[in-house]
TITITOR-854032 format. One record per residue: residue number from 0; residue in one letter; y, x, z of N, C-alpha, C in turn. Coordinates in nm, 4 decimals. Layout:
+-----+--------+----------+----------+----------+----------+----------+----------+----------+----------+----------+
: num : residu :      nc2 :      nc1 :      nc3 :     cac2 :     cac1 :     cac3 :      cc2 :      cc1 :      cc3 :
+-----+--------+----------+----------+----------+----------+----------+----------+----------+----------+----------+
: NUM :      A :        Y :        X :        Z :        Y :        X :        Z :        Y :        X :        Z :
...
+-----+--------+----------+----------+----------+----------+----------+----------+----------+----------+----------+
***
This chain:
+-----+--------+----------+----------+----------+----------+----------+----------+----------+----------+----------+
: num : residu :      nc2 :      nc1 :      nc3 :     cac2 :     cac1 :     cac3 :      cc2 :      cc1 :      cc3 :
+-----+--------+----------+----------+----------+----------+----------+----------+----------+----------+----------+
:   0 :      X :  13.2965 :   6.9856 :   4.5450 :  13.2689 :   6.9994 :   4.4045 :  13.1441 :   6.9192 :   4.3706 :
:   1 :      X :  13.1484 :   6.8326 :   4.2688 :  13.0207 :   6.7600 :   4.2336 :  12.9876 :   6.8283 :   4.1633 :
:   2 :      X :  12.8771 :   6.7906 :   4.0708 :  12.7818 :   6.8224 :   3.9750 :  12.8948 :   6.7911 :   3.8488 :
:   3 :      X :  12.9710 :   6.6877 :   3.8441 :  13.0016 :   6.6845 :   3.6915 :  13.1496 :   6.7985 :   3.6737 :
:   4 :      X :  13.1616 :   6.7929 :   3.8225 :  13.2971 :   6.9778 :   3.7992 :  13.2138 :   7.0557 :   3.7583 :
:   5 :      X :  13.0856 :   7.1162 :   3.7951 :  13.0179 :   7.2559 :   3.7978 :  13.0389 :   7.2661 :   3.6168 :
:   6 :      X :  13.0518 :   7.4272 :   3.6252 :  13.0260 :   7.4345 :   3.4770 :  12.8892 :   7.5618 :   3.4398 :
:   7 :      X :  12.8334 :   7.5696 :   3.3395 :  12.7462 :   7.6568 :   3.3190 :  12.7586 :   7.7648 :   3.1890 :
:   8 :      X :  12.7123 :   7.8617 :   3.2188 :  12.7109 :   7.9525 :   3.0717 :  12.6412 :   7.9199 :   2.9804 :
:   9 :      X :  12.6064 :   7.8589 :   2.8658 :  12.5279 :   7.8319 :   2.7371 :  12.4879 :   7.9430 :   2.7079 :
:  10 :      X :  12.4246 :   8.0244 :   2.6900 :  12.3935 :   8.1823 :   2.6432 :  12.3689 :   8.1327 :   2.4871 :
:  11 :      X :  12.3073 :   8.0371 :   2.4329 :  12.3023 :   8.0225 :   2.3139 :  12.4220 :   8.0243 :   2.2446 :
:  12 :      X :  12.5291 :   7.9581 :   2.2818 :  12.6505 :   7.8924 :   2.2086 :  12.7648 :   8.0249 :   2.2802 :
:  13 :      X :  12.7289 :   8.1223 :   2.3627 :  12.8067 :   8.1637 :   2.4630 :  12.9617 :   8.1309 :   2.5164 :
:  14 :      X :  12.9552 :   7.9827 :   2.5123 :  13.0675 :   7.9027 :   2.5656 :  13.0105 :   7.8259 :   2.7040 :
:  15 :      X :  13.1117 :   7.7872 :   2.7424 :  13.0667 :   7.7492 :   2.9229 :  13.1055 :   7.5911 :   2.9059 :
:  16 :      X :  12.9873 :   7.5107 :   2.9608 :  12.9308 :   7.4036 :   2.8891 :  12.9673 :   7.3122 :   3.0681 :
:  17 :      X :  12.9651 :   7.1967 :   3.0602 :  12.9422 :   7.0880 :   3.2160 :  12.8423 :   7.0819 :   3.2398 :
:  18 :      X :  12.7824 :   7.0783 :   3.3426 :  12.6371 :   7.1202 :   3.3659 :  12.5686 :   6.9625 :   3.3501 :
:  19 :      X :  12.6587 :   6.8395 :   3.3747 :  12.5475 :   6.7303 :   3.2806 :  12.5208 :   6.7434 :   3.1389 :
:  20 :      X :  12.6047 :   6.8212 :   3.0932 :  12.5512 :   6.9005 :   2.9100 :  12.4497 :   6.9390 :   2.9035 :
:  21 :      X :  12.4457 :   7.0585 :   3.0284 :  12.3600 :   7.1841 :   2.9632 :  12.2239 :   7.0832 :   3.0368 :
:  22 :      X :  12.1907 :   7.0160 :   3.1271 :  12.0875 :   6.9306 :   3.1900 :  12.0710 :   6.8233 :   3.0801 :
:  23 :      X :  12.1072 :   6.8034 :   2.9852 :  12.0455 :   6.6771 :   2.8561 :  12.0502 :   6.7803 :   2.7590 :
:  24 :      X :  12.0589 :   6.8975 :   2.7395 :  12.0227 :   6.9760 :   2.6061 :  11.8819 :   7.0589 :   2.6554 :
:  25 :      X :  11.8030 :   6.9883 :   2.6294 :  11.6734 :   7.0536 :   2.6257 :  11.5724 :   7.1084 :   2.4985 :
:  26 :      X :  11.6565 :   7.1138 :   2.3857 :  11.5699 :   7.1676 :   2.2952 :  11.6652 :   7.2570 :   2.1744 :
:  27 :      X :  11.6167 :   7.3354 :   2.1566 :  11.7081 :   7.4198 :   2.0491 :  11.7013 :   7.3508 :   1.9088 :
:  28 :      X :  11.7660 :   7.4409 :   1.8066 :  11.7861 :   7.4248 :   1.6894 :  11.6584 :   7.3889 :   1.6413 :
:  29 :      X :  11.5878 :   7.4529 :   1.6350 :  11.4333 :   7.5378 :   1.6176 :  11.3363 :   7.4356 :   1.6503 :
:  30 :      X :  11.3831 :   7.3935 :   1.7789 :  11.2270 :   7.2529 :   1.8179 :  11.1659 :   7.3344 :   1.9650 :
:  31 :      X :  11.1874 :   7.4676 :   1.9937 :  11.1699 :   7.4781 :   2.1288 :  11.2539 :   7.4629 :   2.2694 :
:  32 :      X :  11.1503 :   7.4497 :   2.3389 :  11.1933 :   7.3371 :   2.4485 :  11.2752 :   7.4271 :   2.5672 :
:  33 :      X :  11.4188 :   7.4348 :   2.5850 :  11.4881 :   7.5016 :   2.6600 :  11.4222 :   7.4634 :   2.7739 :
:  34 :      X :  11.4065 :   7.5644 :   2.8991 :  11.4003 :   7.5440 :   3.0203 :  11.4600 :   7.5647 :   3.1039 :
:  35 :      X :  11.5468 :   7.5621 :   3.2305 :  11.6713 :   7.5848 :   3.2880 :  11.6180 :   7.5977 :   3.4591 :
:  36 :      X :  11.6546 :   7.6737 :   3.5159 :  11.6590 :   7.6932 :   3.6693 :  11.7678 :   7.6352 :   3.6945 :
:  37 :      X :  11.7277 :   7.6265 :   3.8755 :  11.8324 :   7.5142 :   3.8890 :  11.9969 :   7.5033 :   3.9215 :
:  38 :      X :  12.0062 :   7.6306 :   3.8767 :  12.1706 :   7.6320 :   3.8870 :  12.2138 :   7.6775 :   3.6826 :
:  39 :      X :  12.1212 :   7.6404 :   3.6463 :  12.1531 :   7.6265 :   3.4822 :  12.1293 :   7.7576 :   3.3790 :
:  40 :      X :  12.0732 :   7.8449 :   3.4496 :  12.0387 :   7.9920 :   3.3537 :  11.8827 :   7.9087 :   3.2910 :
:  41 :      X :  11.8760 :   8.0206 :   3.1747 :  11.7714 :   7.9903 :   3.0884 :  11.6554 :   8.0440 :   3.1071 :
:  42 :      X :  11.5193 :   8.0197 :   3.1346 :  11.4755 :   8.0589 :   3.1744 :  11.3751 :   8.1150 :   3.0298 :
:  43 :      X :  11.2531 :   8.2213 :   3.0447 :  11.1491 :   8.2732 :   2.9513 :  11.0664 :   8.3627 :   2.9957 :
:  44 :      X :  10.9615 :   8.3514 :   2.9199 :  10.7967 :   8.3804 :   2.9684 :  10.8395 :   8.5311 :   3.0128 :
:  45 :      X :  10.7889 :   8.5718 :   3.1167 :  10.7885 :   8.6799 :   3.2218 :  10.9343 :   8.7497 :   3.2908 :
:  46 :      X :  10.9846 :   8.6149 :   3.2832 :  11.1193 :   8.6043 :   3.3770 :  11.0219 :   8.5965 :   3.5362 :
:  47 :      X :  11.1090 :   8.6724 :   3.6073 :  11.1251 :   8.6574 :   3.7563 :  11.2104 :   8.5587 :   3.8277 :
:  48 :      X :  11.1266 :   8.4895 :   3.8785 :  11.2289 :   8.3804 :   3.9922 :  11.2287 :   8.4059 :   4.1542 :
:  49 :      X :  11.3043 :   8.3364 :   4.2202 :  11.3241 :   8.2945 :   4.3500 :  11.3203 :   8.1743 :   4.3749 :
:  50 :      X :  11.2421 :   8.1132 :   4.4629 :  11.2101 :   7.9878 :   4.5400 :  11.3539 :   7.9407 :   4.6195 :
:  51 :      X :  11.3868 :   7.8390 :   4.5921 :  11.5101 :   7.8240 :   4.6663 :  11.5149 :   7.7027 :   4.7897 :
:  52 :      X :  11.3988 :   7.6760 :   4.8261 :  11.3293 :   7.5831 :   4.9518 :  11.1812 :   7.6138 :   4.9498 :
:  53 :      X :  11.1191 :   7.5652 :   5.0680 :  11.0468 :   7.5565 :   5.0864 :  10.9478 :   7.4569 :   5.0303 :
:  54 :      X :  10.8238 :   7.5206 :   4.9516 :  10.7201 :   7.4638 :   4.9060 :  10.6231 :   7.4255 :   4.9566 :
:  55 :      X :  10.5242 :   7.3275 :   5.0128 :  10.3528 :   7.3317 :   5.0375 :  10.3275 :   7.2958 :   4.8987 :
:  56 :      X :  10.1700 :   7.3708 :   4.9034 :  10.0929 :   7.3640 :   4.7688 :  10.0332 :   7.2781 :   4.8325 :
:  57 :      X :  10.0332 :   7.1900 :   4.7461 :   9.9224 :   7.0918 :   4.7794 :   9.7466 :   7.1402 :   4.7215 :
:  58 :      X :   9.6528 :   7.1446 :   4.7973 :   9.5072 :   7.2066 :   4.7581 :   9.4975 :   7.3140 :   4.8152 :
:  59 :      X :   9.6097 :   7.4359 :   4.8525 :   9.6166 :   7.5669 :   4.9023 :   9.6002 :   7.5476 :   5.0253 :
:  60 :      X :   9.6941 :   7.4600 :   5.0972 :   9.7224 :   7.4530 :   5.2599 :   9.8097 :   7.5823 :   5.2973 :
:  61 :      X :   9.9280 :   7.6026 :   5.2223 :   9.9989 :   7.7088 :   5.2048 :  10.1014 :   7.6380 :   5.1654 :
:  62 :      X :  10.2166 :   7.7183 :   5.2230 :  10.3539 :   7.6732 :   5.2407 :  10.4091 :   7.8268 :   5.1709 :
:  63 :      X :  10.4993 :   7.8020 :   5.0923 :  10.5538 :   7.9086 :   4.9696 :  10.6722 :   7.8747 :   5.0499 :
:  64 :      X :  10.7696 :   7.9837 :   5.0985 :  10.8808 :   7.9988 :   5.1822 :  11.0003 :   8.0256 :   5.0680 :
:  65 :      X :  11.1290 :   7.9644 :   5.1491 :  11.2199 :   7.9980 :   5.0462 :  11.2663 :   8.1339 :   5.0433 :
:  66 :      X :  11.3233 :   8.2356 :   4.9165 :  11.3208 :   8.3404 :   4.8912 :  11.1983 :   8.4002 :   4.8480 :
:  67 :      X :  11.1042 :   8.2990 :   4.8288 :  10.9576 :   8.3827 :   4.7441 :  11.0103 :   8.4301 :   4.6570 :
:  68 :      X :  10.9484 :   8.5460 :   4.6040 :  10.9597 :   8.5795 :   4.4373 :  10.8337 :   8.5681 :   4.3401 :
:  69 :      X :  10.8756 :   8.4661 :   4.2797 :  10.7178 :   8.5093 :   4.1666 :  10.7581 :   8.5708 :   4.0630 :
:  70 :      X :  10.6894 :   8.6752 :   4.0167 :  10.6936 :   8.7063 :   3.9076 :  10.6385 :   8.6819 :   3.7988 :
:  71 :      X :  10.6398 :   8.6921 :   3.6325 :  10.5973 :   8.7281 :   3.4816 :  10.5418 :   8.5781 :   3.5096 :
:  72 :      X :  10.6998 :   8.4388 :   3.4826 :  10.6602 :   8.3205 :   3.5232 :  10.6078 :   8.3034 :   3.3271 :
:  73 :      X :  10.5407 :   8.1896 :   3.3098 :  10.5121 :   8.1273 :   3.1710 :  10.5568 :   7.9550 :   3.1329 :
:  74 :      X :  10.6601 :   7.9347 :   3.0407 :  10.7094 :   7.7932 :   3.0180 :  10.5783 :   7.7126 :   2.9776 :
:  75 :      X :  10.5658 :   7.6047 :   2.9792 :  10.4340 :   7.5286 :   2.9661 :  10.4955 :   7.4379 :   2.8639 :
:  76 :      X :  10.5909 :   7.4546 :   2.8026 :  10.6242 :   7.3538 :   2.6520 :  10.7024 :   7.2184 :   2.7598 :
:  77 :      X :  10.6694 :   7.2049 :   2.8794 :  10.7766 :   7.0981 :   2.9632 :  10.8875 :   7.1649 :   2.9665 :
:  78 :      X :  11.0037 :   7.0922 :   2.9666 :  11.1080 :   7.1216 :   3.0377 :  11.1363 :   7.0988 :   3.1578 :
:  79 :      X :  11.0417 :   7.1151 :   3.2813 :  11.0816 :   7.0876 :   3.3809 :  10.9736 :   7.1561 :   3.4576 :
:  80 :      X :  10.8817 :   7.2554 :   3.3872 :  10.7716 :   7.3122 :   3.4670 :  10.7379 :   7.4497 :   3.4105 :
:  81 :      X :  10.6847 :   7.5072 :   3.5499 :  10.6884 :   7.6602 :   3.4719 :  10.5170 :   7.7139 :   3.5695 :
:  82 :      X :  10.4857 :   7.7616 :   3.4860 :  10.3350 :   7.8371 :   3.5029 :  10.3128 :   7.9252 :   3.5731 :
:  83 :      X :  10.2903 :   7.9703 :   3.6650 :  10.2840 :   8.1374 :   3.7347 :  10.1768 :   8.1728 :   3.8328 :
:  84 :      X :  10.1943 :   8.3078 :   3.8995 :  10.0780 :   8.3024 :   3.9915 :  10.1167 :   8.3405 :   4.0710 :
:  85 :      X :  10.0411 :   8.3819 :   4.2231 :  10.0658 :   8.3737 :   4.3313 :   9.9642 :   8.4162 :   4.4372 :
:  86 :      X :   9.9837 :   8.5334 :   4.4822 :   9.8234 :   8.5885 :   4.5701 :   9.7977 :   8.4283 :   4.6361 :
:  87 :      X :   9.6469 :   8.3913 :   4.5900 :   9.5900 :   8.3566 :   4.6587 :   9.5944 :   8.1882 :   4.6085 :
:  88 :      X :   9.6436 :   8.1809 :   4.5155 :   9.6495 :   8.0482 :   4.4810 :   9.6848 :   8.0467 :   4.3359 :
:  89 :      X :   9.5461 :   7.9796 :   4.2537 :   9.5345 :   8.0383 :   4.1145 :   9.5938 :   7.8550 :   4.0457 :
:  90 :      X :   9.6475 :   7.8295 :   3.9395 :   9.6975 :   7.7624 :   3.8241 :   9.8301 :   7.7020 :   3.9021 :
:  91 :      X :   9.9271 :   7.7804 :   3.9624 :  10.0166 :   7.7562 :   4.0432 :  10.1233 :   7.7193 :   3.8947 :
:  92 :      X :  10.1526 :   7.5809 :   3.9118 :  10.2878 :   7.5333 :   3.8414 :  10.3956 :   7.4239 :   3.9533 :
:  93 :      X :  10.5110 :   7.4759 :   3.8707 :  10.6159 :   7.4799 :   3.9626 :  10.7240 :   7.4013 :   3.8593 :
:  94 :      X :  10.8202 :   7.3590 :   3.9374 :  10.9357 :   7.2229 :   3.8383 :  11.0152 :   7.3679 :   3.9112 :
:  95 :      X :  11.0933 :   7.3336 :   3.7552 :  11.1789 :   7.4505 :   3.7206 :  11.3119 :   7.3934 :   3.8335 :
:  96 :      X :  11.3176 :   7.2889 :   3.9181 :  11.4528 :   7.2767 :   4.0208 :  11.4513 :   7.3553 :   4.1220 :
:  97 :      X :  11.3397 :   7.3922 :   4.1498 :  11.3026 :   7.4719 :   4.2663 :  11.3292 :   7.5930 :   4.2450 :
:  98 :      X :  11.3692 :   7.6941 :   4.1783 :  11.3484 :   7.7940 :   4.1504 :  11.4997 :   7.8525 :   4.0697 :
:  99 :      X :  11.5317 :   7.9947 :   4.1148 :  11.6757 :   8.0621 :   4.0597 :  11.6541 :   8.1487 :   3.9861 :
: 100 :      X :  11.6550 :   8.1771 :   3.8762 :  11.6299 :   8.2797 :   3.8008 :  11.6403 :   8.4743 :   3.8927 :
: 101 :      X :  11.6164 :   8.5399 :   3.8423 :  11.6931 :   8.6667 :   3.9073 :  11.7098 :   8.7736 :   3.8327 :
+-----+--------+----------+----------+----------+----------+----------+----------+----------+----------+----------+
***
């Protein structure tokens, strides 16, 4: 199965969209900036994620394992980055590919 079979849920439109759709629709009606995990759910400020590989922080000297959970993440107005924290390692931002909603 490639990427242009996969299909995704739109929660906005609640019709099931090709996931090269729902990956070039990054902004709503409105002017805010959709953000998407990487199997295509929507993501919003104090959503919980899962790490889905392995991370090093670069500056920490810490390696974020896959199956982390961060929690009460914050969108940063990118579509491709998300804000959060993390014992022990403070202004932790993260590209929303890495990460599965939960």
């Amino acid at each position: 199965m490639t990427q242009d079979d996969a299909f995704v849920y739109d929660e906005a439109s609640g019709e099931w969209i090709s996931a090269s759709d729902a990956a070039t629709k990054t902004t709503t009606d409105d002017g805010a900036v959709v953000v998407r995990d990487s199997v295509g759910n929507i993501l919003a400020d104090g959503d919980q994620v899962t790490l889905i590989k392995d991370l090093t922080v670069k500056g920490a000297g810490q390696t974020l394992k896959r199956g982390t959970l961060i929690k009460s993440i914050r969108l940063t107005g990118d579509a491709q980055e998300i804000d959060c924290r993390f014992d022990g390692i403070k202004g932790l931002v993260l590209r929303a590919e890495f990460v599965k909603k939960r």
